[in-house]
C-alpha positions in Angstrom: 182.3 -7.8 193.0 180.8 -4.9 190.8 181.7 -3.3 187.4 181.6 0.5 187.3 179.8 1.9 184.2 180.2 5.4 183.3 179.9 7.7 180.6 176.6 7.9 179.2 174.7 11.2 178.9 172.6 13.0 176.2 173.9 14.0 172.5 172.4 14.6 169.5 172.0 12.5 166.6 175.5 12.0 165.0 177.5 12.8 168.0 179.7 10.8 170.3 179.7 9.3 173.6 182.5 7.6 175.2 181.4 4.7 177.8 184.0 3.3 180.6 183.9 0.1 182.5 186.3 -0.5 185.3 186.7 -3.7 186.9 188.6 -5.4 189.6 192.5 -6.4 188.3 191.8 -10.5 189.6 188.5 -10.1 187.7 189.6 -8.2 184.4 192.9 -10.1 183.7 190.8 -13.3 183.0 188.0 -12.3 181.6 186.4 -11.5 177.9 184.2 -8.2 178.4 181.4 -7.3 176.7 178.6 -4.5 176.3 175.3 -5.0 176.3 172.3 -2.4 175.8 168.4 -2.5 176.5 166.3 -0.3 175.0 163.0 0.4 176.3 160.8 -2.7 175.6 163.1 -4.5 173.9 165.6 -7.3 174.9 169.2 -6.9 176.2 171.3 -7.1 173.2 175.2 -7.7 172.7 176.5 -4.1 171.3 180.4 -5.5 171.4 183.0 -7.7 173.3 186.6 -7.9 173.5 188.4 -11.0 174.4 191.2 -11.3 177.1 193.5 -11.3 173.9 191.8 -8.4 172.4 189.9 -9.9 169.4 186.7 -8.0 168.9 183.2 -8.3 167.7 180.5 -6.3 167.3 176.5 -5.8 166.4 176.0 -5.3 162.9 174.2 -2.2 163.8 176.6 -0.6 165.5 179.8 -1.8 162.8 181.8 1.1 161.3 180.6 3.3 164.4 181.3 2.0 168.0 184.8 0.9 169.4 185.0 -1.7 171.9 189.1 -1.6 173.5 190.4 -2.4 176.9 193.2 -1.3 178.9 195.2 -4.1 181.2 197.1 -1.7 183.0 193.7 1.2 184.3 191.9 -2.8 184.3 188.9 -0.8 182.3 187.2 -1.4 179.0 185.9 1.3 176.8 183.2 2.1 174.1 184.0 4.6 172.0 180.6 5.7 169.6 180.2 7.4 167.6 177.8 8.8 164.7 175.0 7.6 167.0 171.7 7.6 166.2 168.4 7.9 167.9 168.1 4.0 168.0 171.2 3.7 169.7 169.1 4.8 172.7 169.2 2.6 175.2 170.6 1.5 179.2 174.5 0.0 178.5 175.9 -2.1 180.5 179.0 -3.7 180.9 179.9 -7.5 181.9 182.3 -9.6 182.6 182.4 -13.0 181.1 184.1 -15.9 182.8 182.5 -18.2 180.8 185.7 -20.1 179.7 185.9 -20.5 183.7 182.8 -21.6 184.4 181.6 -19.1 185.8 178.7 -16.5 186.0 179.0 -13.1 184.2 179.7 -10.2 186.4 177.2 -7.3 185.3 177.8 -3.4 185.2 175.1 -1.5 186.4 173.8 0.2 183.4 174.3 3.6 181.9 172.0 6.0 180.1 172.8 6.9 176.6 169.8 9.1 175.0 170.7 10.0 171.4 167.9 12.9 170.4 166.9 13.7 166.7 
C-alpha cells in the first residue's frame, strides 16, 4: 500500500503551493491523515492532520497560512499554502494514521517544496 504525494515545486516567498495525497479507498475511509515535512538537517515535523471526521490541527508555524482538507469521494487529502516563506522549505510527506486501529502509519513518499527569497 503507498500514498501518492504530489504537488510540490518552486515559488517565491509569499506564494502558494497546493500539495495532494491520494490514497487507497479501504485505506482512506478509516484513517486520520496527516502531513509531515523535513527540512534539511532538521527532524520530521507534523505541518497538519485531518481526522476521519474532519477535525483539523495544525503547526503553529504554519496557522493562518496552510489548509489541511480531504475529499471521501477522489479518497485524497489536500494542503493548501499559502504566504509561504523560505522556512517552509522542506520534503512533505503525507501519511496515513491507523493508529486508532493499531496499526502502523502508511507514509507518502515525500515532495519538494523550495520557497526562494
Amino acid at each position: 500500500v503507498q500514498l501518492q504525494a504530489s504537488g510540490g515545486g518552486l515559488v517565491q516567498a509569499g506564494g502558494s503551493l497546493r500539495l495532494s495525497c491520494a490514497a487507497p479507498g479501504s485505506i482512506f475511509s478509516i484513517a486520520d491523515m496527516g502531513w509531515y515535512r523535513q527540512a534539511p538537517g532538521k527532524q520530521r515535523e507534523l505541518v497538519a492532520a485531518i481526522s476521519s471526521g474532519g477535525s483539523t490541527n495544525y503547526a503553529d508555524s504554519v496557522k493562518g497560512r496552510f489548509t489541511i482538507s480531504r475529499d471521501n469521494t477522489k479518497t485524497t487529502v489536500s494542503l493548501q499554502m499559502s504566504s509561504l516563506k523560505p522556512e517552509d522549505t522542506a520534503v512533505y510527506f503525507c501519511v496515513a494514521d491507523l493508529s486508532k486501529h493499531r496499526l502502523g502509519p502508511i507514509w507518502g513518499q515525500g515532495t519538494l517544496v523550495t520557497v526562494s527569497s
